[in-house]
C-alpha positions in Angstrom: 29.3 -16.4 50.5 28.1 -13.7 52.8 28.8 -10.0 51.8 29.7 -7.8 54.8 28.6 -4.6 55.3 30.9 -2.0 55.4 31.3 1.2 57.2 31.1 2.5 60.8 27.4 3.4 60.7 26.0 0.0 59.6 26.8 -1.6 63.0 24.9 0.9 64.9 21.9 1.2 62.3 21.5 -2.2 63.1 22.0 -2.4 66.8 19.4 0.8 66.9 17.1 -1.6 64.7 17.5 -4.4 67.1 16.3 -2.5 70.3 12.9 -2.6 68.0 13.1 -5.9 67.7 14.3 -6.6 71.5 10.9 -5.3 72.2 9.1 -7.4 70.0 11.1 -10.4 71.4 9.4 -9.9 74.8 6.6 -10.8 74.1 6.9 -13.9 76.0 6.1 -11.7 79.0 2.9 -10.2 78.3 1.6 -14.2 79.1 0.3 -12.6 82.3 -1.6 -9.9 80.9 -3.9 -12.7 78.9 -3.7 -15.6 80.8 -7.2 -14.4 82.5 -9.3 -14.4 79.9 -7.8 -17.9 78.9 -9.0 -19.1 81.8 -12.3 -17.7 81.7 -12.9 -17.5 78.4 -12.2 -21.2 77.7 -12.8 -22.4 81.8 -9.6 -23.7 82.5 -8.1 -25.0 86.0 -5.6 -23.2 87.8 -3.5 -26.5 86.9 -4.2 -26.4 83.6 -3.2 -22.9 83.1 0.0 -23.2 84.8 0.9 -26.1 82.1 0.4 -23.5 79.6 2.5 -21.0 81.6 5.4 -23.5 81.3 4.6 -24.1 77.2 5.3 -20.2 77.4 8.8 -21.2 79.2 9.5 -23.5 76.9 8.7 -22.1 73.6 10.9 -18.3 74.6 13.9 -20.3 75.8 14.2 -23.1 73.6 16.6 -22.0 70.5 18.8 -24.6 69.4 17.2 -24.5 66.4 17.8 -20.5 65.9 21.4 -21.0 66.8 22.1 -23.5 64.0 20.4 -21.2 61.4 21.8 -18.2 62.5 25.4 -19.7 61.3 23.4 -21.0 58.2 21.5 -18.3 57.1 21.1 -14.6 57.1 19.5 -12.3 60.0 16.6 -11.4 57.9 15.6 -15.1 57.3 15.9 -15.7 60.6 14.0 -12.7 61.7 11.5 -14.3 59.3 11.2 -17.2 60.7 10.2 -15.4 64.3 7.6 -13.2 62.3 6.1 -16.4 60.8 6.2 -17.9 64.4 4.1 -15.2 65.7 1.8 -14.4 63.2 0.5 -18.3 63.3 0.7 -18.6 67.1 -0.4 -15.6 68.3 -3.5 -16.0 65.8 -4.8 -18.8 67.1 -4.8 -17.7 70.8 -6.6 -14.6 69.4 -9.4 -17.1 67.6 -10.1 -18.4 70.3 -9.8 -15.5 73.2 -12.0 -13.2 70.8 -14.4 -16.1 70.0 -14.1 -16.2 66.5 -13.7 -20.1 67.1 -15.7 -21.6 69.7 -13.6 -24.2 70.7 -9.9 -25.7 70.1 -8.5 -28.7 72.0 -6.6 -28.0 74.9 -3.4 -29.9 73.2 -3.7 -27.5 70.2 -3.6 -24.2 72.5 -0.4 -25.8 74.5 1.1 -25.8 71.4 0.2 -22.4 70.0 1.5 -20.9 72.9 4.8 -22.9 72.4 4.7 -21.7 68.8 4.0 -17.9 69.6 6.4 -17.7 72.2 9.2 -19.4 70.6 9.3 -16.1 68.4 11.5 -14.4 71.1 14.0 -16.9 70.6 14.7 -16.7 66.8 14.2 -12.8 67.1 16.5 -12.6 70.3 18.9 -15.0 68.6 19.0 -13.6 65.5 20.1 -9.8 66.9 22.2 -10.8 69.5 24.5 -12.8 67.6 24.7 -10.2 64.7 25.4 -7.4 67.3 28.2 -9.3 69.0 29.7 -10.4 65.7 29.4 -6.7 64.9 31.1 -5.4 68.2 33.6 -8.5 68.9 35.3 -6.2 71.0 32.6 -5.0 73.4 30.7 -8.3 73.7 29.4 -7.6 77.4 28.3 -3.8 76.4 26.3 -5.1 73.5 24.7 -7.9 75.3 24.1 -6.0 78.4 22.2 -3.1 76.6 19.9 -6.1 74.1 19.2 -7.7 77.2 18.4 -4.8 78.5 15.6 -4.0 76.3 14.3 -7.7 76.9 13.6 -6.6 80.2 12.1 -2.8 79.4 9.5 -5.0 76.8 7.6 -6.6 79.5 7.2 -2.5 80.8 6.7 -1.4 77.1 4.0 -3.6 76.4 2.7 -3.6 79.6 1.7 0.4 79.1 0.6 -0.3 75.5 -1.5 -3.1 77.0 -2.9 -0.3 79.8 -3.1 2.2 77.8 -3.8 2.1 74.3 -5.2 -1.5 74.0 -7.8 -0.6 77.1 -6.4 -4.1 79.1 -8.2 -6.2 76.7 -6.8 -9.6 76.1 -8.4 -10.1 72.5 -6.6 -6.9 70.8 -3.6 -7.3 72.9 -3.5 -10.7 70.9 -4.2 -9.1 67.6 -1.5 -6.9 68.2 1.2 -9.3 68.8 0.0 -11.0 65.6 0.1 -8.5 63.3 2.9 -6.1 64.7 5.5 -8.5 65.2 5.3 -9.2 61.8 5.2 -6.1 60.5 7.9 -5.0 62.7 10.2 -7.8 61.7 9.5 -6.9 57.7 10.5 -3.6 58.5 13.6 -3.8 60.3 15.3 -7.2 58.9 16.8 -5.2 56.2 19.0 -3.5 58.7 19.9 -6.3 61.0 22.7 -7.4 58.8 26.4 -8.6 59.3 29.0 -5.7 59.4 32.8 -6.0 58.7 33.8 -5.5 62.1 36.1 -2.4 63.3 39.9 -3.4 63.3 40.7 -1.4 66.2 39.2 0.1 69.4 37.5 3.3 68.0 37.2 6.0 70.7 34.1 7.5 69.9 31.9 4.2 70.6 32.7 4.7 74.4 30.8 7.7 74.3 28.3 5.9 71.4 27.4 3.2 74.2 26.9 5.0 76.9 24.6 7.5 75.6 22.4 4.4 74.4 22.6 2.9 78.4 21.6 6.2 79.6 18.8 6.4 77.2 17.6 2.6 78.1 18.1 3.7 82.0 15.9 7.4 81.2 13.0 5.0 78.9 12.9 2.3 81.8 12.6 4.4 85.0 10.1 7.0 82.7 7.7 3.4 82.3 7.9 2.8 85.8 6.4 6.0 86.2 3.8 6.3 84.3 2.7 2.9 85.1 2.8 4.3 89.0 0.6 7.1 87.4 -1.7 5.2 85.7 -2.3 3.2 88.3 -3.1 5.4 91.1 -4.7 8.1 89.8 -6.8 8.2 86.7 -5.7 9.3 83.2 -7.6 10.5 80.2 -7.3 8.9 77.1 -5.3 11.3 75.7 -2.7 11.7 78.3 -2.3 8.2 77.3 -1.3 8.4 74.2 0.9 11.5 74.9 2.5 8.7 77.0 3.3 6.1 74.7 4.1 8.6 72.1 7.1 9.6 74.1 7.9 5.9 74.5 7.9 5.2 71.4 10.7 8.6 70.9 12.4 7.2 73.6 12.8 3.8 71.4 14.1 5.6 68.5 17.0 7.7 70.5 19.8 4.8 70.0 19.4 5.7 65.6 20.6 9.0 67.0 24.4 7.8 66.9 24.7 6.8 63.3 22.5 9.7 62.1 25.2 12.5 64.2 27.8 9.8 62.0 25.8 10.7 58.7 25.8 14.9 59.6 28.9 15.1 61.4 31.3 12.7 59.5 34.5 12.2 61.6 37.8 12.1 59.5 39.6 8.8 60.1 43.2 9.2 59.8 44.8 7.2 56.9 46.7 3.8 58.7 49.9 2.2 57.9 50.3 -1.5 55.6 51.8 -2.6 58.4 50.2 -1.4 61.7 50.7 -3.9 64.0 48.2 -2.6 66.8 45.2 -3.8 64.1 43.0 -6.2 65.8 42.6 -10.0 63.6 39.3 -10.0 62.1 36.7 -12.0 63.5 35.2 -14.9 61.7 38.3 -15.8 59.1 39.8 -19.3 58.7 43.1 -19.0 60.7 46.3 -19.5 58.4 46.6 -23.2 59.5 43.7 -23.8 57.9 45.0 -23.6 54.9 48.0 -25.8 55.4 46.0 -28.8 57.2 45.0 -30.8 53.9 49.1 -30.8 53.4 49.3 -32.9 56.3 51.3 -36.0 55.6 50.0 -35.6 51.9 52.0 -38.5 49.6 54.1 -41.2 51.5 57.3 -39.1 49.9 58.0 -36.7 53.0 59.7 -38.7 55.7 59.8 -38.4 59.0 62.7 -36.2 59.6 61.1 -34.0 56.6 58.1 -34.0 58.2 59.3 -32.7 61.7 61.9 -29.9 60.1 58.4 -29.0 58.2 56.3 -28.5 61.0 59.3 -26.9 63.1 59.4 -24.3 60.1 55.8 -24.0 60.3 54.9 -24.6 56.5 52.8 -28.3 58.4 50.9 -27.4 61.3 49.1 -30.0 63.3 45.0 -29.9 64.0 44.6 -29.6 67.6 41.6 -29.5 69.3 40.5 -25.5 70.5 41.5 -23.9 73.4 39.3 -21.8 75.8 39.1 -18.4 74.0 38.8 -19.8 70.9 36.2 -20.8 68.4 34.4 -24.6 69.9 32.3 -26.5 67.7 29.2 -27.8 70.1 30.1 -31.0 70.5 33.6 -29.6 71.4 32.3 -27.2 74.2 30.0 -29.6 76.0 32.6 -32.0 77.1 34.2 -29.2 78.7 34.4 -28.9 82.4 33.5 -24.9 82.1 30.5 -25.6 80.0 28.8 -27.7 82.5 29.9 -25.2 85.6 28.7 -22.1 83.9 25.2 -24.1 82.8 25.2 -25.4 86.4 25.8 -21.8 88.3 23.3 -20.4 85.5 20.8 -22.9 85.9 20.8 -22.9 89.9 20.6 -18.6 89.6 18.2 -18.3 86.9 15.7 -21.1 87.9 15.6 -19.6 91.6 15.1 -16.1 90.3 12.3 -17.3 87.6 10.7 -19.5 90.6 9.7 -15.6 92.7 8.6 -13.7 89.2 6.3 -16.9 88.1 4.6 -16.7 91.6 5.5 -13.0 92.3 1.6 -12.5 91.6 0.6 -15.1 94.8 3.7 -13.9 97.1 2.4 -10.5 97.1 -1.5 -11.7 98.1 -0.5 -14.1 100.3 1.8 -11.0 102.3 -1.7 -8.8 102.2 -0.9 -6.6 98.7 -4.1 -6.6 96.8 -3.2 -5.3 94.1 0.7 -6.5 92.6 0.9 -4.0 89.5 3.7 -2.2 91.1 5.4 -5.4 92.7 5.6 -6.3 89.1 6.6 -3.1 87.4 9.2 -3.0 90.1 11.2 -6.5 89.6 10.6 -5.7 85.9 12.8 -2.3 86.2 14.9 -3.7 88.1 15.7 -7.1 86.2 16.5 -4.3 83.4 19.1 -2.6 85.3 20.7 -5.9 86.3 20.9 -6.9 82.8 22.3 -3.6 81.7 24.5 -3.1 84.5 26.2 -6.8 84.6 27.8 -5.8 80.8 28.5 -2.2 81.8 30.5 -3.2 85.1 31.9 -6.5 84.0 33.3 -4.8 81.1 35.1 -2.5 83.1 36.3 -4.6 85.7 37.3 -7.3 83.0 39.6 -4.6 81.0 40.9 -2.9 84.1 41.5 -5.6 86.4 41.0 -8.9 84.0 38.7 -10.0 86.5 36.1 -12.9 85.2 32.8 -11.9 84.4 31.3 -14.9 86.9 32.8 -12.8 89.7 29.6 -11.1 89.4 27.7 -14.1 89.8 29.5 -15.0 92.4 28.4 -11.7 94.3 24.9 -11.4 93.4 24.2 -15.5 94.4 25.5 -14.5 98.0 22.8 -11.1 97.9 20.0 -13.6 96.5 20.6 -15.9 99.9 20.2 -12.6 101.3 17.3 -11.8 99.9 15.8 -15.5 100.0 15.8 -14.9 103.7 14.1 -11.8 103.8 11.3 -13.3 102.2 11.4 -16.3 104.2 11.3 -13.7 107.5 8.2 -12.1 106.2 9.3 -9.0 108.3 7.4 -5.8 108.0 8.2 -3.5 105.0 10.9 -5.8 103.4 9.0 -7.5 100.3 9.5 -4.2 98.2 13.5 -4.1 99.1 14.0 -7.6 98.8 11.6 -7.5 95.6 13.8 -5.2 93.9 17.1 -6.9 95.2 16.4 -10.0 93.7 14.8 -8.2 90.5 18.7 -7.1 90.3 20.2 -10.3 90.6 18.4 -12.1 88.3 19.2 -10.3 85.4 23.2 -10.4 86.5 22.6 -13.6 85.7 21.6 -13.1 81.7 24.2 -10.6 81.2 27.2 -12.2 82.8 26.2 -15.6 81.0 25.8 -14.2 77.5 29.0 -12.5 77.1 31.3 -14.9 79.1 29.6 -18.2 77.1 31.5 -16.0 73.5 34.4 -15.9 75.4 35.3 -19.3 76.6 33.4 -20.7 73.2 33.8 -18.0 70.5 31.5 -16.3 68.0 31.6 -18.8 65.3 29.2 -21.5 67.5 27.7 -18.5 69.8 24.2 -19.0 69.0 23.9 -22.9 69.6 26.0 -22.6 72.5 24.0 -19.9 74.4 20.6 -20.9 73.3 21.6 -24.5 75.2 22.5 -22.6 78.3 19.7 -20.5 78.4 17.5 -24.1 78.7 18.3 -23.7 82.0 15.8 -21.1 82.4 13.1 -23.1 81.5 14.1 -26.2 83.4 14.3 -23.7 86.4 11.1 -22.7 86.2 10.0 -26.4 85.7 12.2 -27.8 88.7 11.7 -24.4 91.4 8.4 -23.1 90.3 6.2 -25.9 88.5 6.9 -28.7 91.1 8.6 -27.0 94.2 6.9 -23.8 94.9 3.5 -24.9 93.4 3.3 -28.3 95.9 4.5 -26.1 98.5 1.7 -23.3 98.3 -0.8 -26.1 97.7 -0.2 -28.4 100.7 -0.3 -24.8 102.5 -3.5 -24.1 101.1 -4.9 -27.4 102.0 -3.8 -27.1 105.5 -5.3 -24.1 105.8 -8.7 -25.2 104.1 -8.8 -22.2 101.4 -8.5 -22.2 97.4 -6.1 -19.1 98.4 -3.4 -19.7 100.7 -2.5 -16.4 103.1 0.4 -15.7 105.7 3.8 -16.0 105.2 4.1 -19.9 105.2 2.6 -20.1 101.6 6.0 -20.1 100.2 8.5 -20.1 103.5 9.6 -23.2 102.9 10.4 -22.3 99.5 12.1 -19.4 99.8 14.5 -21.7 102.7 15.5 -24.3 99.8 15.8 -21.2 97.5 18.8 -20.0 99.2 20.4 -23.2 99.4 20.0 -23.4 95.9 21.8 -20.0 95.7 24.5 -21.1 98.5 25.2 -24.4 95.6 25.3 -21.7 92.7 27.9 -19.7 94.9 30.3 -22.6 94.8 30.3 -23.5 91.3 30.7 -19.8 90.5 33.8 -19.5 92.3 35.3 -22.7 91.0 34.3 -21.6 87.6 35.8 -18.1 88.1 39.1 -19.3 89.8 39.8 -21.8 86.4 38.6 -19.3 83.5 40.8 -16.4 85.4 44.0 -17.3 83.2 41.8 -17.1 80.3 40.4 -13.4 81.1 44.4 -12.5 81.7 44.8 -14.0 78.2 42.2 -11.9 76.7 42.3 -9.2 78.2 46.1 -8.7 78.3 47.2 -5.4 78.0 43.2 -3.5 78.4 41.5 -4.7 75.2 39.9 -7.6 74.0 42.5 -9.6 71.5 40.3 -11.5 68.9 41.9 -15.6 68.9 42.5 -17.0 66.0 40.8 -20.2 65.1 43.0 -23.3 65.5 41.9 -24.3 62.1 39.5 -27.4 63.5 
């Protein structure tokens, strides 16, 4: 039996710990910063690096595994289980980039990678699901601002990588295998499951949006130093100054329960019987408890039976309703499950295609050097992430309008911005760069929130980690076969290793937006046959938790 933490600080201890380890579960995206000296360390193709690019896919999105354990086990073992992940596959990169072992088979690498990177998903799965269990009642917020800091880690470790690490592969990997570790031992004690509030508290409002504003300040800050650092040139020390205020920035959200420790508010004493209390989350519903009566000894006829259940002392096992809590095998026979995994998939894998060749799209348009191309989807994949809970949240307690409305709206701007690219005009790749940048993370913070929702909490983590596969499948589908045959047939046409000019990935970007334009019109089926359960939900301003149907 689980004990729950209780308290109102303990749930924002821990979501202050789990920014740390947000961080930590980017690491997925510092592939990139080492994938050079792979290559010319060990002499690998640009084929054969590109199949370990999608073992990195694989091995950050694939958490099935991490959802089952999450309902099995503690946060801390789970959090475990991601340090263990990258200590042992993060090590053996580092043997071999830092030539402490000559030689490993290629096979043994691919694996590795897969091993490392699969860290983010037991770290990422571990916090999110504690958070949202912890908040039940601002499930977008919560997932909007972790998400958030998924995307601020690829700028985080990108300046540590720049700056303190002197943009050497071999301690970058050394890094990643002993502080991931070390920051999982130190936080898992406060990642921890919290007896929920039983009502709406009116300071967390204000508790929220001082930690968005503090993500927004951190990310824009990393964008500009990263500007700094890369046009004009920085002493050492300036450097460190730098990260230093980083790593303050980091620390801000532990503000909130520490001003909760100082200034303790004075809760006012509640009634036995308020009825405005909100059903706790994650209790067997009172049918439960009356189900192994059902049709116990052949005594109770028929007409007792049916004047039983009338009086409600029998209740019947029904299957769950959208809102409540689904078993897996329950959800995925649903029509919603395979629309939201359908518009997901088609948004996500489109958006993953242009960041996996973002590198190649800005060389083949005549930018040399891509730093800021990069450091500019990464921002603004952040504020998409971050901004799809804040505005969802209020548009879904205001108006009770479904969270894949969003998707619906930024699918249309992708086509939009799928065309710019395609036109190749003059001084749009930066615009349509930080467009799409936008979009694609709507797409992680609409899905997250809205798959709890329709589902529940109870099956959240094996739910969301099988819709987040379609990320890697994306990249596998759009990127790995698509854009790479594409750019390749353009190259050979052209007679260069390189391919230059606009048609390197015109024909892409055309299929691109159709993709988007398919996405479009499963979101709004989607969103027109989950709006009754949003009015449901959302009846009267607030989130009403359901009650299990006892299945």
């Amino acid at each position: 039996m689980v004990v729950l933490k209780e308290g109102s600080r303990p749930p924002w201890v821990g979501l202050g710990a789990a920014v740390w380890v947000q961080i930590a579960a980017g690491n997925a995206y510092t592939f990139p910063l080492y994938s050079p000296s792979l290559k010319s360390v060990l002499g690998f193709s640009q084929q054969q690096l590109t199949i370990l690019g999608v073992a990195n896919d694989i091995g950050e999105n694939v958490g099935i595994l991490p959802g089952i354990a999450c309902n099995k086990f503690p946060p801390w073992a789970v959090l475990l289980v991601g340090a263990a992940c990258a200590f042992l596959g993060y090590g053996v990169l580092w043997l071999v980039v830092s030539q402490t072992v000559q030689s490993l088979p290629y096979w043994l690498l691919w694996v590795a990678l897969c091993i490392a990177t699969n860290s983010s998903a037991w770290l990422g799965t571990a916090v999110l699901v504690t958070n949202m269990r912890n908040f039940p009642l601002s499930r977008g917020t919560v997932a909007g601002i972790l998400k958030g800091y998924i995307g601020i880690s690829a700028q985080a470790l990108t300046e540590v990588f720049t700056m303190v690490l002197d943009d050497s592969a071999s301690k970058l990997l050394l890094f990643l295998t002993l502080g991931i570790p070390g920051l999982c031992l130190g936080m898992m004690y406060f990642i921890r499951r919290c007896t929920p509030a039983s009502g709406e508290d009116s300071s967390e409002y204000g508790h929220f949006l001082f930690t968005q504003a503090a993500s927004v300040i951190l990310s824009i800050y990393l964008l500009t130093t990263t500007i700094l650092n890369v046009t004009i040139s920085i002493s050492s020390s300036i450097c460190y100054v730098f990260v230093g205020v980083m790593v303050i920035f980091l620390m801000s959200p532990l503000a909130i329960p520490l001003k909760m420790t100082l200034f303790p508010r004075k809760r006012k004493p509640e009634a036995e019987g308020d009825s405005s209390q909100t059903a706790p989350l994650l209790v067997p519903s009172a049918s439960s408890s009356n189900l192994g009566s059902f049709r116990e000894g052949e005594e109770m006829s028929d007409v007792e039976f049916l004047l039983a259940v009338g009086e409600g002392a029998v209740k019947l096992k029904r299957k769950p309703r959208r809102g409540e809590d689904f078993k897996f095998r329950e959800a995925v026979v649903k029509a919603d499950f395979w629309l939201l995994w359908f518009a997901y998939f088609l948004g996500v894998g489109s958006g993953v295609t242009v960041l996996n060749n973002l590198a190649q799209i800005g060389v083949s348009l005549g930018v040399n050097d891509t730093t800021i191309l990069l450091s500019l989807f990464s921002f603004c994949n952040f504020l998409g992430r971050l901004g799809a809970g804040v505005v969802s949240e209020l548009f879904v307690r205001s108006r009770t309008i479904p969270r894949t409305f969003w998707m619906i709206v930024t699918q249309i701007i992708m086509i939009i911005t799928f065309l710019l690219y395609a036109s190749a005009l003059p001084g749009t790749l930066y615009p349509a760069t930080a467009l799409l940048g936008v979009c694609f993370g709507v797409q992680f913070g609409i899905m997250i929130p809205t798959t709890s929702e329709l589902f529940g909490l109870r099956n959240f983590g094996v739910i969301f980690n099988f819709m987040q596969l379609g990320n890697p499948i994306g990249a596998l589908v759009f990127s790995g076969s698509l854009a790479g045959y594409v750019y390749d047939a353009e190259a050979a046409r052209q007679r260069v290793v390189q391919c230059m000019g606009p048609n390197c990935f015109r024909l892409t970007f055309l299929i691109l937006a159709g993709v988007c334009g398919l996405g479009t019109l499963l979101s709004i089926i989607l969103t027109i046959r989950i709006r009754p359960v949003y009015q449901m939900l959302y009846a009267g301003g607030s989130f009403r938790v359901q009650q299990t149907s006892g299945h």
